[in-house]
N, CA, C and O of each residue as an XYZ file, in Angstrom:
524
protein
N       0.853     -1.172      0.000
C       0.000      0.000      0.000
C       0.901      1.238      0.000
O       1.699      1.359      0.929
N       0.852      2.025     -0.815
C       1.154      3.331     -0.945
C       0.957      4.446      0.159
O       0.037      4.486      0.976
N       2.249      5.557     -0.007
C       2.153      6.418      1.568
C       0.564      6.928      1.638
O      -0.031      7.239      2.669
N      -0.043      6.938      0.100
C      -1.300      8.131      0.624
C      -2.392      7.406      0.919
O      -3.443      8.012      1.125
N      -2.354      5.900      0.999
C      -3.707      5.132      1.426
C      -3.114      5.088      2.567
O      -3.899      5.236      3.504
N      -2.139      4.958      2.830
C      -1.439      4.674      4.614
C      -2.480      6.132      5.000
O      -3.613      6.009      5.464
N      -1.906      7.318      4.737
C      -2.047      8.661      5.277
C      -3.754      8.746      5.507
O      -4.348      9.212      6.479
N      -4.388      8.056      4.122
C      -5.693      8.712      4.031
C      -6.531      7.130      5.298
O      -7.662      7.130      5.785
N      -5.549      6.151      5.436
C      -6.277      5.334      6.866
C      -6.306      5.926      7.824
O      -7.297      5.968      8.554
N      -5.270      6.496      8.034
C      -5.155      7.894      9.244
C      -6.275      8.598      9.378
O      -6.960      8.796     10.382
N      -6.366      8.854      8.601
C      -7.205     10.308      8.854
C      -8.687      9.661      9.115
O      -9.584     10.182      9.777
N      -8.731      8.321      8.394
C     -10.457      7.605      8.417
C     -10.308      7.314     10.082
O     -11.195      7.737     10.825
N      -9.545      6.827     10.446
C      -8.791      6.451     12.166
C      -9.593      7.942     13.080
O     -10.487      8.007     13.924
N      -9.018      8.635     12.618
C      -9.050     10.097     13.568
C     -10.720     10.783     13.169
O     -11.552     11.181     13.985
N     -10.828     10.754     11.826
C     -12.420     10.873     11.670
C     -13.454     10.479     12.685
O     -14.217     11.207     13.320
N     -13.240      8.439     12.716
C     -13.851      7.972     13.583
C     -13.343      8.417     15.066
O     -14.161      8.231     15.967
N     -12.446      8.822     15.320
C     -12.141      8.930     17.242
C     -12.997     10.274     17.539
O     -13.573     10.518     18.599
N     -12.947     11.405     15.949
C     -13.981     12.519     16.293
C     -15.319     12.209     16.512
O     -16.120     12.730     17.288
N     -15.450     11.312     15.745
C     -17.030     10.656     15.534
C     -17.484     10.033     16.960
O     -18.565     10.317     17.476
N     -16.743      9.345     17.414
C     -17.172      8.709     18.370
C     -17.302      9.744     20.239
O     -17.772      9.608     21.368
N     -16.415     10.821     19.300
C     -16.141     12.221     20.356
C     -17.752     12.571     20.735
O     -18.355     12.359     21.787
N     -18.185     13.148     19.556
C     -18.978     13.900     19.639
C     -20.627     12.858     19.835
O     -21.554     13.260     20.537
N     -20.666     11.580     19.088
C     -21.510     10.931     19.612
C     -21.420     10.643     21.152
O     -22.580     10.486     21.532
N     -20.632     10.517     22.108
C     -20.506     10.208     23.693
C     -20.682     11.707     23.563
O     -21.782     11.664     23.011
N     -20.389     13.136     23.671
C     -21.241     13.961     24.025
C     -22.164     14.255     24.097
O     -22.625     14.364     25.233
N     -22.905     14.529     23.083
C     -23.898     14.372     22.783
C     -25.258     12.793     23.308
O     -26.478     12.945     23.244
N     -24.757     11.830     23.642
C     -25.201     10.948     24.048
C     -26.612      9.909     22.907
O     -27.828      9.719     22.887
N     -25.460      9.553     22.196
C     -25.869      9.131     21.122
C     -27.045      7.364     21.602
O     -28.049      6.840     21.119
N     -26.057      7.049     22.831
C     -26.806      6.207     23.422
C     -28.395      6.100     24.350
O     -29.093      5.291     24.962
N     -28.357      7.110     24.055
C     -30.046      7.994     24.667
C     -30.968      7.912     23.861
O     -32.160      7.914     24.167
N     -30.522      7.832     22.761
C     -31.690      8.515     21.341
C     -31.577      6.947     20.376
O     -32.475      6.701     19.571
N     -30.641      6.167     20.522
C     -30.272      5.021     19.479
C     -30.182      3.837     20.401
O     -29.213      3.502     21.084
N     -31.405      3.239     20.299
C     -31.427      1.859     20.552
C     -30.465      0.270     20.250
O     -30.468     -0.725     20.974
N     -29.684      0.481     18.918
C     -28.769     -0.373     18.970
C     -27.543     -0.019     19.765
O     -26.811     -0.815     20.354
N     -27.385      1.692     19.677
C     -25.999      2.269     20.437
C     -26.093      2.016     21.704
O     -25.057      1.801     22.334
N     -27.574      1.981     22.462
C     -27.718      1.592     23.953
C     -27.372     -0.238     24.044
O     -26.763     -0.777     24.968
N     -27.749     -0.697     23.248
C     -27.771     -2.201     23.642
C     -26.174     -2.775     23.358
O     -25.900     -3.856     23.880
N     -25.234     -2.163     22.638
C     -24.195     -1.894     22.432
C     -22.989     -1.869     23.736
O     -22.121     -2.606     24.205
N     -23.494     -0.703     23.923
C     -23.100     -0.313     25.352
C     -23.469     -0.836     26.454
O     -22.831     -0.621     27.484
N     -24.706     -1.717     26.430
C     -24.843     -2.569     27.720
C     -23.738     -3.961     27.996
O     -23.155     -4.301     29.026
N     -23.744     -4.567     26.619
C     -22.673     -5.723     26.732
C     -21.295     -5.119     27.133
O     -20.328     -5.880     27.172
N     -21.135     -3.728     27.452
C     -19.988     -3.203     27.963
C     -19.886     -2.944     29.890
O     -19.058     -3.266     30.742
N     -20.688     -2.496     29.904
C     -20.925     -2.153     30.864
C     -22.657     -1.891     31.428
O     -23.522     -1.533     30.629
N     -22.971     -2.153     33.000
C     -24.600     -1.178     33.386
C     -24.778      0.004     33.320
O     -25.937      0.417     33.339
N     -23.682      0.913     33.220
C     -23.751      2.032     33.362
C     -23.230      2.165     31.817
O     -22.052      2.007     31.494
N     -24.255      2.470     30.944
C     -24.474      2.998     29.402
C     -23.841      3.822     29.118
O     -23.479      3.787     27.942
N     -23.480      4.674     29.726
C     -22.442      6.089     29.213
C     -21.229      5.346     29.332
O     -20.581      5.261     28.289
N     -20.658      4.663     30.567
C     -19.154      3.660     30.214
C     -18.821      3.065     29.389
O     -17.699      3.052     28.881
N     -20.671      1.856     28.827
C     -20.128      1.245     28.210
C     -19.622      1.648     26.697
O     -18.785      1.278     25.873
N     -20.976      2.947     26.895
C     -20.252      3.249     25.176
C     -19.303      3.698     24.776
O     -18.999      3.760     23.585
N     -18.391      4.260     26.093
C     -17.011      5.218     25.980
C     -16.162      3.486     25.798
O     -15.257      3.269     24.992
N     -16.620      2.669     26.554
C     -15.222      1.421     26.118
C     -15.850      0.489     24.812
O     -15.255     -0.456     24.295
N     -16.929      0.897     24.497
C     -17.152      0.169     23.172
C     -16.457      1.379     22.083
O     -15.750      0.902     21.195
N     -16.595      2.689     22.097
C     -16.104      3.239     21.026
C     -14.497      3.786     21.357
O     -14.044      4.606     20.559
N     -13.646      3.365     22.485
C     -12.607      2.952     22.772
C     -11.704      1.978     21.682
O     -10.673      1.899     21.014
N     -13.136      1.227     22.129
C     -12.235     -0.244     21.296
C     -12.131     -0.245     19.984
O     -11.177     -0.759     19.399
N     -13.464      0.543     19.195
C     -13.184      0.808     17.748
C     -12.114      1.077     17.549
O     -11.287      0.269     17.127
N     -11.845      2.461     17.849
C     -10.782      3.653     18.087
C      -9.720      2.644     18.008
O      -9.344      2.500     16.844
N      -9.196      2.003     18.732
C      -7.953      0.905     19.090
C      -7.795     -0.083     18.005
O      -6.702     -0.465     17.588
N      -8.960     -0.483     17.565
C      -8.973     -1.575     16.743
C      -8.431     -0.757     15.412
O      -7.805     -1.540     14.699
N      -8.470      0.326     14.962
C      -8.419      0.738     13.762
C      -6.929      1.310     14.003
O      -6.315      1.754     13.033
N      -6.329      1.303     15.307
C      -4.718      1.998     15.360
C      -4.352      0.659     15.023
O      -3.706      0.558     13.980
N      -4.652     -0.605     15.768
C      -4.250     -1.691     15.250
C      -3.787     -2.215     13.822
O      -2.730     -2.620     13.338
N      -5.562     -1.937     13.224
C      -5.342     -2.626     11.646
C      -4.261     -1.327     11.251
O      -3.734     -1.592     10.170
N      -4.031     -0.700     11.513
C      -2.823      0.963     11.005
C      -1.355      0.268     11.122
O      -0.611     -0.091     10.210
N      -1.198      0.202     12.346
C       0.093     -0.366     12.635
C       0.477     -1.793     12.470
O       1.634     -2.044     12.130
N      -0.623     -3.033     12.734
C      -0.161     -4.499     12.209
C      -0.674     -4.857     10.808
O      -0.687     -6.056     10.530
N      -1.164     -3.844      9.750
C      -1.439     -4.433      8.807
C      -1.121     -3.410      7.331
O      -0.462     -3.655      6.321
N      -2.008     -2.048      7.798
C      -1.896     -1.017      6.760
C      -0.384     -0.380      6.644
O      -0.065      0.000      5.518
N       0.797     -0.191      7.944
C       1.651      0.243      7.827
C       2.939     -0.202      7.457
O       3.846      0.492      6.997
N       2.953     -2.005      7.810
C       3.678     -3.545      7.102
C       3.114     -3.561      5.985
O       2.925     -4.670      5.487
N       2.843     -2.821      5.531
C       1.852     -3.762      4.005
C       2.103     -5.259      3.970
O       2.828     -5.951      3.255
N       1.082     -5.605      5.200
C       0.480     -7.087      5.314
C      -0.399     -7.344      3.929
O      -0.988     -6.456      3.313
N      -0.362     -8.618      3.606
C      -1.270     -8.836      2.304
C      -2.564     -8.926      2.957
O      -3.414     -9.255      2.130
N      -2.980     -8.782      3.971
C      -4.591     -8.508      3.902
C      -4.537     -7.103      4.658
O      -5.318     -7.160      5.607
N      -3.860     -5.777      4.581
C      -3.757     -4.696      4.657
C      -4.415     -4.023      3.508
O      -4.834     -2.865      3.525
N      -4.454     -4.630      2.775
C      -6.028     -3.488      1.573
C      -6.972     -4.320      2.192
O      -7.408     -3.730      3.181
N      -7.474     -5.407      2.057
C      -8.915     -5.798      2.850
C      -9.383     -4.990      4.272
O     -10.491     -4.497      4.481
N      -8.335     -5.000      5.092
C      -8.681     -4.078      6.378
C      -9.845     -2.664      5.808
O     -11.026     -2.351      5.961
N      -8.308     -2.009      4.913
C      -8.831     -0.962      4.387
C      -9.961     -0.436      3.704
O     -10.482      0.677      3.769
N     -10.314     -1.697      2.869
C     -11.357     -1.624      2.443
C     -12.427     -1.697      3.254
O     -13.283     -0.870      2.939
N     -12.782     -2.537      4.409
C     -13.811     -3.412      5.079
C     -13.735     -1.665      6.003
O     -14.863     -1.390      6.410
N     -13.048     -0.938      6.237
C     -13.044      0.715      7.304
C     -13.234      1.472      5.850
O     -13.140      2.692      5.984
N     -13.388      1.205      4.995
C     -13.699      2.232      3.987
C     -15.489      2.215      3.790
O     -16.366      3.057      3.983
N     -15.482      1.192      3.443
C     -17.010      0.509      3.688
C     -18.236      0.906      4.676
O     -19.403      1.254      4.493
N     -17.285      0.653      5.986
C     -18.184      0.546      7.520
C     -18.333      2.207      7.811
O     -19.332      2.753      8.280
N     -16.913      2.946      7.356
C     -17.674      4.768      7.903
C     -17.815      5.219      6.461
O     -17.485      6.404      6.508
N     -18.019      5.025      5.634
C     -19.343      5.473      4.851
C     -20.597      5.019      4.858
O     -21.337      5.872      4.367
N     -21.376      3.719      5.313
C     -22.073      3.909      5.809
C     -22.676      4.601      7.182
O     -23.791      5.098      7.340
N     -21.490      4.465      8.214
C     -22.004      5.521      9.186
C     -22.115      6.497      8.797
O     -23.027      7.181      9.261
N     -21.358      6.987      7.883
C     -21.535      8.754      7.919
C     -23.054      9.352      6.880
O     -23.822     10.312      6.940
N     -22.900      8.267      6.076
C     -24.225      8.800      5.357
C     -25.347      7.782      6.523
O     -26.454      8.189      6.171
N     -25.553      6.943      7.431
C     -26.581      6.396      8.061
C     -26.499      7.574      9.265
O     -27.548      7.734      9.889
N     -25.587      8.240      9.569
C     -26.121      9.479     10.515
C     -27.270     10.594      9.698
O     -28.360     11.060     10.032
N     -26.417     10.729      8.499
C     -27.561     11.452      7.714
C     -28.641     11.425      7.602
O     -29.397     12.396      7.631
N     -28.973     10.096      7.423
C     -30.263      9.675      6.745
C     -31.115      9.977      8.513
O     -32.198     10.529      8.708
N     -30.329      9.497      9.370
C     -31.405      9.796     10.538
C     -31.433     11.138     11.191
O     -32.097     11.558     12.139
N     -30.797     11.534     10.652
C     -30.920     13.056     11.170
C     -31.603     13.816     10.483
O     -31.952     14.886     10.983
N     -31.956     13.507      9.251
C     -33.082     13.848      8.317
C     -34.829     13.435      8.304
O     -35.910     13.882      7.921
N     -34.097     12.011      9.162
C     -35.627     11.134      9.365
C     -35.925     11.950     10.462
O     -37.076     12.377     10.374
N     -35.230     12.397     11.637
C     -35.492     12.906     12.389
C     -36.143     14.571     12.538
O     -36.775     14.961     13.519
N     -35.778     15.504     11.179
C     -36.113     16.543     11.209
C     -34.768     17.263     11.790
O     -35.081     18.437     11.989
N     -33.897     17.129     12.016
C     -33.380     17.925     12.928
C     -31.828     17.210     13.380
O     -31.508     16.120     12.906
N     -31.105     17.805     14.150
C     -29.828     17.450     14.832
C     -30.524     15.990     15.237
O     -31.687     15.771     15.578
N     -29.036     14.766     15.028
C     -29.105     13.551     15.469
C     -27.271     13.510     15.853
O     -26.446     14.145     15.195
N     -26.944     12.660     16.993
C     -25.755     12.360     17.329
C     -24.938     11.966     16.349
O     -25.411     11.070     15.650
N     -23.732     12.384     16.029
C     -22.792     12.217     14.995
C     -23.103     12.495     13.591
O     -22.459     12.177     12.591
N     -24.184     13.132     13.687
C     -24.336     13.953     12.283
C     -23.317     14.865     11.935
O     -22.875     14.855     10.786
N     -22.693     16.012     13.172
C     -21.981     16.908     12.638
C     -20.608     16.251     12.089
O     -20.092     16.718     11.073
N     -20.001     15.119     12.801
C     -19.550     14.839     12.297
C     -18.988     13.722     10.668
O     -17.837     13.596     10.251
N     -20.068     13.188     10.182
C     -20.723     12.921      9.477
C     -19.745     12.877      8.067
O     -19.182     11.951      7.483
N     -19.820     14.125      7.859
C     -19.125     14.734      6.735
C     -18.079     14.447      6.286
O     -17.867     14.191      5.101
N     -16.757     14.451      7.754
C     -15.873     13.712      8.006
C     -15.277     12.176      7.730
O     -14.254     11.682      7.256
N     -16.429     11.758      8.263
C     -16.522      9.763      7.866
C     -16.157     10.202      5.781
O     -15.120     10.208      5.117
N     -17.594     10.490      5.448
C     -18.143     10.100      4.357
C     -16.429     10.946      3.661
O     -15.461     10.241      3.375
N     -16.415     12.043      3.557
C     -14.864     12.443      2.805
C     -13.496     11.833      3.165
O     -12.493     12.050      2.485
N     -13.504     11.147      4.143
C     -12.134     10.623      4.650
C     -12.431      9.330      4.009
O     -11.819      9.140      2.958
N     -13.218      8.409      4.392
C     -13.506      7.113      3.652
C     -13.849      7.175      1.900
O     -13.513      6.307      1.093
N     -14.394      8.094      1.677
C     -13.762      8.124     -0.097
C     -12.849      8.568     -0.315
O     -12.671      8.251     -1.491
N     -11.637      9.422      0.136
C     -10.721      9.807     -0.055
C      -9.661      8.328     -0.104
O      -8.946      8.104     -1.080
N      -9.716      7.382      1.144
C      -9.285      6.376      1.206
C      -9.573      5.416     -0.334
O      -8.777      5.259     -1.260
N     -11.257      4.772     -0.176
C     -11.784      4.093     -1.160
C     -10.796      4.603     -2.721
O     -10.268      3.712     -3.388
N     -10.665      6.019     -3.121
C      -9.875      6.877     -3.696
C      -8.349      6.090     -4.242
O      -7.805      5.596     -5.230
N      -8.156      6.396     -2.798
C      -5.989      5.865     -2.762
C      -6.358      4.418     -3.113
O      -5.509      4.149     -3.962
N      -7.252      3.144     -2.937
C      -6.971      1.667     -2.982
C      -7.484      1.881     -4.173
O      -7.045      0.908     -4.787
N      -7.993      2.370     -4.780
C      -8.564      2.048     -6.231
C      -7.670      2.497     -7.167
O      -6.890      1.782     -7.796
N      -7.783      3.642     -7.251
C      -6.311      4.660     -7.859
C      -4.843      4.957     -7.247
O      -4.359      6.082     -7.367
N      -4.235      4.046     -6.669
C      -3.398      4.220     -6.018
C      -2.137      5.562     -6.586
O      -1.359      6.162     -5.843
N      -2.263      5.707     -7.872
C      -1.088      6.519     -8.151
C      -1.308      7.649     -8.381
O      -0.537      8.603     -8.275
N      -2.824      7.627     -8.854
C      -2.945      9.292     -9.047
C      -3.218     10.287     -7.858
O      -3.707     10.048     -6.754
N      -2.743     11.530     -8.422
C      -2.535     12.522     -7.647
C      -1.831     12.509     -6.129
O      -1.699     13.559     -5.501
């Protein structure tokens, strides 16, 4: 894998740690029934569990960074792909409910973020050389 799919995993990495910022502020687990049930297999206390469930994302994606995307392991584009995949749908599935909703929904603002960092990525594995 090339420096700018390395660079542009980064940034999908840090997208999601914003994402997951502003959803635990906001209390994304209040309003979203899978995000609460989520957070229960973490912990009883729902606000913990979702800070160590979106912990572990967070971790899991420095992981696939450093044991796979940064060795260019041969299943280091699959990683990439399978986090290219998963926050573009979050970022456009915040949309869609924040629209269903009329109004502000948790991790909408950040949103934008997912969806341009994960095509920017999708971008570097497809076209690796240009630009």
């Amino acid at each position: 894998m090339i420096s700018r799919a390395r660079t542009a995993f980064v940034l999908v990495i840090a997208a999601q740690a914003a994402h997951s910022a502003e959803e635990y502020v906001f209390r994304l687990f209040d309003v979203f029934g899978p995000a609460r049930f989520v957070s229960g297999l973490f912990s009883s206390n729902i606000a913990v569990g979702f800070a160590v469930a979106n912990i572990a994302i967070v971790s899991f994606g420095v992981w696939c960074y450093w044991a796979r995307i940064r060795t260019s392991h041969p299943a280091g584009q699959t990683y990439a792909w399978c986090w290219t995949c998963v926050e573009l749908a979050n970022g456009v599935g915040h949309i869609i409910l924040a629209g269903l909703r009329g109004g502000y929904f948790p991790g909408v603002a950040t949103a934008p973020l997912l969806i341009a960092s994960a095509s920017y990525l999708g971008r570097r594995l497809v076209v690796p050389r240009v630009g």
